[in-house]
C-alpha positions in Angstrom: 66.7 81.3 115.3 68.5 80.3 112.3 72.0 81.6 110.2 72.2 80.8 106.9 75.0 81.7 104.3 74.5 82.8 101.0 77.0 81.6 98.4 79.7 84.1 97.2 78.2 85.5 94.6 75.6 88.3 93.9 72.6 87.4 95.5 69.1 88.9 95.2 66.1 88.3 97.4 62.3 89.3 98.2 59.9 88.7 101.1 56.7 89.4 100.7 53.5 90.7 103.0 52.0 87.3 102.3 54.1 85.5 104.7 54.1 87.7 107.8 57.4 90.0 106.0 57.5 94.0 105.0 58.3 94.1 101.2 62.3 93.8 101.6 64.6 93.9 98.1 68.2 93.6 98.9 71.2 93.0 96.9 73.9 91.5 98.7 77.2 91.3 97.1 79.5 88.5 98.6 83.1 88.2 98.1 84.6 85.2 99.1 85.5 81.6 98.7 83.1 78.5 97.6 81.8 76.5 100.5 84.6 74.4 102.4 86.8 77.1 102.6 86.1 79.4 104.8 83.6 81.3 106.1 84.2 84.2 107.4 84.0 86.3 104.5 80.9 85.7 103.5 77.6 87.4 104.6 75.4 85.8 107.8 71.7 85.7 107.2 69.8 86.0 110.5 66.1 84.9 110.4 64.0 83.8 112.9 60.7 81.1 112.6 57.3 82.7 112.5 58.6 86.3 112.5 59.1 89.4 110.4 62.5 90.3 111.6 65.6 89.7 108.9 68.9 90.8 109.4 72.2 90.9 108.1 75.7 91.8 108.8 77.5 93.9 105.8 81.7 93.6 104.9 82.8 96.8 104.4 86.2 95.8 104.4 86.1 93.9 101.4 84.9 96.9 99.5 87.0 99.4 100.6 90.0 97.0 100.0 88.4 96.7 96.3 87.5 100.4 95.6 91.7 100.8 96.3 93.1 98.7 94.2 90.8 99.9 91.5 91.4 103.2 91.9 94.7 102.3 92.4 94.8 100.6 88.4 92.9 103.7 87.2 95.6 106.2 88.5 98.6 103.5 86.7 96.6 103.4 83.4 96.4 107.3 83.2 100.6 107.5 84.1 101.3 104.8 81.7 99.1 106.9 78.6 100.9 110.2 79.2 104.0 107.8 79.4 103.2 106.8 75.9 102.0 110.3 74.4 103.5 113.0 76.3 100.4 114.7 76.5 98.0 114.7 79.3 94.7 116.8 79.3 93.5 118.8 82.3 90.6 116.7 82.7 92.8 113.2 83.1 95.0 115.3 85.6 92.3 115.8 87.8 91.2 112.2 87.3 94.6 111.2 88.2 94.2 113.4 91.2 90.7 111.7 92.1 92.0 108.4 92.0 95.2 108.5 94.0 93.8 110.4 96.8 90.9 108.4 97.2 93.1 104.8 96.9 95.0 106.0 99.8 91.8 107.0 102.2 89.9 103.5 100.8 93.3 101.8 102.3 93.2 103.3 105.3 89.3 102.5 105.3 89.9 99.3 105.0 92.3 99.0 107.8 89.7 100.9 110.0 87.4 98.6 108.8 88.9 95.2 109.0 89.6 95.8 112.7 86.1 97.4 113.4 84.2 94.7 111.9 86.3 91.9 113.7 85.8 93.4 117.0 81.7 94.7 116.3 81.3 91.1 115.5 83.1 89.6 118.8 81.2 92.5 120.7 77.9 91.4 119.5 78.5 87.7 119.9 77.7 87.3 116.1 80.6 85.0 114.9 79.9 82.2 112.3 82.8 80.0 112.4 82.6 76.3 111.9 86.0 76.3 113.8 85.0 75.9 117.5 89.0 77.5 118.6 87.9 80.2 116.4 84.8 81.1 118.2 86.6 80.6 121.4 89.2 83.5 120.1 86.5 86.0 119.4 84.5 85.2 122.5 88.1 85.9 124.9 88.0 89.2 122.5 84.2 89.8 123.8 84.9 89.3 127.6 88.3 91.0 127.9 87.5 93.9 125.6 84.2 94.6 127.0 84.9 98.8 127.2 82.9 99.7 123.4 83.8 103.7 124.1 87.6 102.6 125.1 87.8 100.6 121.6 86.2 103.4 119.8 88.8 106.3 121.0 91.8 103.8 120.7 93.9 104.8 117.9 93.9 102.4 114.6 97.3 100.3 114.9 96.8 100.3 118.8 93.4 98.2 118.2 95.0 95.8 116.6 98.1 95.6 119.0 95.8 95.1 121.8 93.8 92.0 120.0 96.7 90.2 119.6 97.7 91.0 123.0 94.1 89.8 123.6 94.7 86.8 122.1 98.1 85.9 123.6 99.2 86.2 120.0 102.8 87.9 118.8 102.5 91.7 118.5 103.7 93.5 115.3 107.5 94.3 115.8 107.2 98.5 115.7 110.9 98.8 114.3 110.1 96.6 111.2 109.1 98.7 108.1 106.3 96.9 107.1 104.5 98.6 110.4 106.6 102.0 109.9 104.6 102.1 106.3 101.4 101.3 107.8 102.0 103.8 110.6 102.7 106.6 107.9 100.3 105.5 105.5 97.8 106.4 108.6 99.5 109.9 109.5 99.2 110.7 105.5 95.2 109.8 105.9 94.7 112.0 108.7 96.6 114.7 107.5 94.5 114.6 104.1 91.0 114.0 106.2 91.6 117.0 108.5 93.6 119.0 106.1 95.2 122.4 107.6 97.0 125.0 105.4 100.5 125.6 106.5 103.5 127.3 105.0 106.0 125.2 103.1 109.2 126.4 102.8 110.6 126.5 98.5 113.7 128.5 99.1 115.1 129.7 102.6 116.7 133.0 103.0 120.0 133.6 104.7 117.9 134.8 107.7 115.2 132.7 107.7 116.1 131.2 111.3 114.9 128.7 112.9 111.6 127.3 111.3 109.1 124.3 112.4 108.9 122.0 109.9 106.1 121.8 107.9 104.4 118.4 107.4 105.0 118.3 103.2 109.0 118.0 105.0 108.1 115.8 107.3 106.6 113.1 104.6 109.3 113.8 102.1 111.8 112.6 105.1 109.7 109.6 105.8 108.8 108.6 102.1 111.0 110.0 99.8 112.7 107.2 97.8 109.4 104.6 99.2 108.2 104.1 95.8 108.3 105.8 92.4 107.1 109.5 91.8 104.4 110.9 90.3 105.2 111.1 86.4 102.7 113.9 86.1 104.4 116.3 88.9 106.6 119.2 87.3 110.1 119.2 88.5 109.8 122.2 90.5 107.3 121.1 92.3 107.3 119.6 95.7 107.5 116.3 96.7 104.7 116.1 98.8 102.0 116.7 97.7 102.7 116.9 94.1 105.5 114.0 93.6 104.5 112.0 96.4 100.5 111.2 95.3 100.8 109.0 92.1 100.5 105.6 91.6 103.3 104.9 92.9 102.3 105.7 96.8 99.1 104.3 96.0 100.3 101.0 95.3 102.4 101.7 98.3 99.2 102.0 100.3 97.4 99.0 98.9 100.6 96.4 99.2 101.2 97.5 102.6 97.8 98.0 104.4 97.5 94.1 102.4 100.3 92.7 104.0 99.6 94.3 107.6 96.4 92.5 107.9 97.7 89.3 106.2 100.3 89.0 109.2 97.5 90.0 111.9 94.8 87.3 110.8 97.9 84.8 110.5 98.7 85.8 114.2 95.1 85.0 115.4 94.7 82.1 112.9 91.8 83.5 111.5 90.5 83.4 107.7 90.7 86.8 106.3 87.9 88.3 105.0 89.5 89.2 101.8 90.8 85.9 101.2 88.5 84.7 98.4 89.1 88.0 96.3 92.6 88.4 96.9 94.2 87.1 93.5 91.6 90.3 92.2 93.4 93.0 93.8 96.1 94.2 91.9 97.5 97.6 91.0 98.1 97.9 88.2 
């Protein structure tokens, strides 16, 4: 059986009946560094001699990581327009609306994705590293992890708690605000993804009582005064949703979920694979 390694670049290949293979057209998009600097990042090509069987291990990570940034720089460019005109069409508003929500779930994805990916890839003994310490990290990952149903059900920041733990590696401090972010930036997503309608309070009455806080409190506590506001948002509108989701809290998103996973491959001593892209991921 042989792995190859396509170059990181946009790569296009064919097989062909006439040498034993189905008619296969794929278009593999790499992102990553040249060769000699890593590989991790890039895309392992599994063939084997004399048969018909190809097969390939996607990065989703990498585009989910992309897609928020963009979005990300496509929600700033709208803000910075009405910052210029004053005027902003209802059609750009729901743009605007388009883009933010969906940079914050493509962050989120990507942290879902990074960690899913590192583990699939430890679980399924299908590691390419040149490094042979590296290999050995991902095959202690393989045979003290072996429960696939326990990984699935763990919560996000838990999995990658317990691979450092794994790995004998320095946890992420829980009181350090980098993690809080990442931790909220999580409860946001799930709140969005499984979305229930609940009663926010604008004005309360002299005999209004006692009243369970809504959630829109709840993330105006935690983020208010986290980044800049929405420019769009009215002023008597509340923070959250309307004040909260602008550029500014996607940014928010991307910079943090960035530097989370920065700290977790330096932990293991592992090439990120985002690293040959990185420089293309601003915000704005």
């Amino acid at each position: 059986m042989r792995h190859a390694f396509f170059p990181p670049v946009l790569f296009c290949c064919t097989f062909s009946d006439g040498i034993g293979f189905s008619v296969v057209d794929c278009l593999i998009t790499l992102a990553g560094k040249m060769e000699g600097e890593g590989i991790m990042n890039k895309i392992p090509l599994e063939t084997n001699d004399g048969e018909s069987t190809i097969r390939f291990r996607d990065c989703f990570s990498v585009r989910y990581i992309q897609s928020a940034a963009l979005l990300c720089r496509l929600g700033y460019e709208i803000e910075q327009m009405y910052g210029k005109t004053g005027e902003i069409s209802q059609d750009s508003l729901l743009r605007h609306e388009v883009f933010i929500l969906n940079s914050l779930l493509s962050s989120v994805a990507f942290l879902e994705s990074t960690i899913n990916e590192l583990y699939a890839d430890a679980a399924d003994d299908a590691y390419f590293f040149s490094n042979e310490k590296n290999e050995a990290l991902l095959r202690t990952i393989r045979e003290k992890w072996k429960n696939e149903k326990n990984f699935d059900r763990a919560p996000l920041i838990t999995k990658y708690q317990k691979i450092l733990n794994i790995a004998k590696e320095t946890w992420f401090d829980e009181n350090n605000p980098g993690f809080s972010n990442v931790r909220n930036l999580v409860e946001i997503r799930n709140y969005l993804m499984h979305y229930k309608r609940e009663w926010v309070i604008v004005r309360k009455g002299e005999e209004a009582g006692d009243i369970e806080e809504a959630r829109a409190d709840r993330f105006e506590k935690l983020l208010k005064n986290k980044f800049l506001e929405n420019p769009l948002a009215q002023k008597n509108q509340q923070f959250f949703p309307d004040k909260c989701l602008g550029h500014g809290c996607a940014e928010w998103a991307v910079l943090n979920s960035l530097e989370f996973t920065d700290e977790f491959f330096k932990n293991l001593e592992l090439p990120a694979p985002y690293d040959g892209i990185k420089n293309e991921l601003v915000t704005k």
